[in-house]
C-alpha positions as CSV (number, residue, x, y, z in Angstrom):
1,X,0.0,0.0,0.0
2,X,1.6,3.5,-0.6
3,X,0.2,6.2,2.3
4,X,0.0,9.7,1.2
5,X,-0.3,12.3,3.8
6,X,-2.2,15.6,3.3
7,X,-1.1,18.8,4.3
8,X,-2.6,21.6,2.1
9,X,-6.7,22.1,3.2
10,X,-9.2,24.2,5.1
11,X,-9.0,21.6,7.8
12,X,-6.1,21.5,9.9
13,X,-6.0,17.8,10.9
14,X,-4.0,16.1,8.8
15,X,-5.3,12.6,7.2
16,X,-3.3,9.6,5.7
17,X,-4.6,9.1,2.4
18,X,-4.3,5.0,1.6
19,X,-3.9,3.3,-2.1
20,X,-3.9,-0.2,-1.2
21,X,-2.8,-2.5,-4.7
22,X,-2.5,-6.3,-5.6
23,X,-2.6,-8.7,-8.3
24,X,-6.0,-9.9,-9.5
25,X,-7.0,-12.9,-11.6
26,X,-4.3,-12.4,-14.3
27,X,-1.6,-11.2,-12.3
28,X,-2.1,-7.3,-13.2
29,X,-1.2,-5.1,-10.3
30,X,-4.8,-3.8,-9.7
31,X,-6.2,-1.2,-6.9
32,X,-8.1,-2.7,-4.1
33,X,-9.0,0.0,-2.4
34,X,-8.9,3.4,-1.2
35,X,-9.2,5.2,2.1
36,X,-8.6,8.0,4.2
37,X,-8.5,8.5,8.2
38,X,-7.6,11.5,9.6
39,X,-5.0,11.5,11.8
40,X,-5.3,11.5,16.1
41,X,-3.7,14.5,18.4
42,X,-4.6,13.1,21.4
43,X,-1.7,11.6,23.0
44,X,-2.2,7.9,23.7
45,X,-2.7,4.9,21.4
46,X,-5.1,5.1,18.8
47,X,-6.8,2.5,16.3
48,X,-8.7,3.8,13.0
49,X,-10.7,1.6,10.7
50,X,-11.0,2.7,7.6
51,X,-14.0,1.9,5.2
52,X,-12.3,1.3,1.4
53,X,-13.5,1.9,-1.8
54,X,-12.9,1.2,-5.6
55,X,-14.1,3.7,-8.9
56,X,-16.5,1.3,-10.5
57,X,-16.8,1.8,-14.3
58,X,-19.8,3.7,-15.6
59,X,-20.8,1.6,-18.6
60,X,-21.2,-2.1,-19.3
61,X,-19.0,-1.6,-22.7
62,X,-16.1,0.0,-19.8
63,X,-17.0,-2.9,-17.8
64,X,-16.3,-5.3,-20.4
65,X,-13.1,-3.4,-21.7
66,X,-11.6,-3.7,-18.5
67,X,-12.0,-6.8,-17.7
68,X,-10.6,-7.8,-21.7
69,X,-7.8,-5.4,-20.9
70,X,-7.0,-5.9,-17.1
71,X,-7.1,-2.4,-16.3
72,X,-9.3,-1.4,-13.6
73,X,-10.4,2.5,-13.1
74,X,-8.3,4.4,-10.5
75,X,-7.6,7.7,-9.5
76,X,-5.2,9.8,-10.6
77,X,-4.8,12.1,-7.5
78,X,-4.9,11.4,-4.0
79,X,-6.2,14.4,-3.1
80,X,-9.4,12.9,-4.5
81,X,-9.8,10.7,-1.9
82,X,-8.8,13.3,0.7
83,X,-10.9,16.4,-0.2
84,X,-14.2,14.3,-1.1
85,X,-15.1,17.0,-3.4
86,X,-16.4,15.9,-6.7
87,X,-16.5,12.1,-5.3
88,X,-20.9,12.7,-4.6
89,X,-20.8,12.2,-8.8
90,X,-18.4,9.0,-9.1
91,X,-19.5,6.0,-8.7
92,X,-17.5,3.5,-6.3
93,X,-18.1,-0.2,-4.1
94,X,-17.2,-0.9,-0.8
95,X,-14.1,-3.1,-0.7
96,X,-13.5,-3.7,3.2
97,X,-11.5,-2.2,5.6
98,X,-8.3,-1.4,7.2
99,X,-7.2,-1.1,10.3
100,X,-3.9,1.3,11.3
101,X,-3.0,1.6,15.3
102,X,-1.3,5.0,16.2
103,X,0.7,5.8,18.9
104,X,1.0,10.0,19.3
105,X,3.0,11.1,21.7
């Protein structure tokens, strides 16, 4: 998985941004999922669960073309994930969760 951390917004908690890839059927590295938590300043140990989530294609014929192809939709910027903002218009599935412990001194 490869965590990006935001800095730059309105809000000023900072949030780890996760990618989380593997292989799927065909051995294509694929995204499994992403997430974002935002990150504790309470001293102490702290555990997050993180609801992820995949862009779904918006067509059968996109569908199909991945899955001929192996190429899954993803996104391009993580700061889609952090900021939310456009995300109410794509279409994505639940895809588990994650858990990450932090300890903040």
């Amino acid at each position: 998985f490869s965590p990006w951390l935001s800095r730059r917004s309105t809000n000023p908690r900072p949030q780890i941004v996760l990618s989380v890839y593997g292989p799927d059927f065909f051995g294509h590295d694929v995204v499994r999922g992403y997430g974002a938590v935002h990150v504790p300043f309470v001293p102490g140990r702290h555990k997050r669960t993180i609801a992820m989530f995949v862009p779904e294609s918006t067509s059968r014929l996109q569908q199909l073309t991945s899955w001929f192809t192996g190429r899954r939709p993803e996104f391009t910027d993580p700061r889609v994930v952090a900021q939310g903002e456009g995300r109410e218009v794509t279409r994505v599935r639940s895809q588990g969760f994650v858990t990450l412990s932090f300890n903040v001194m």
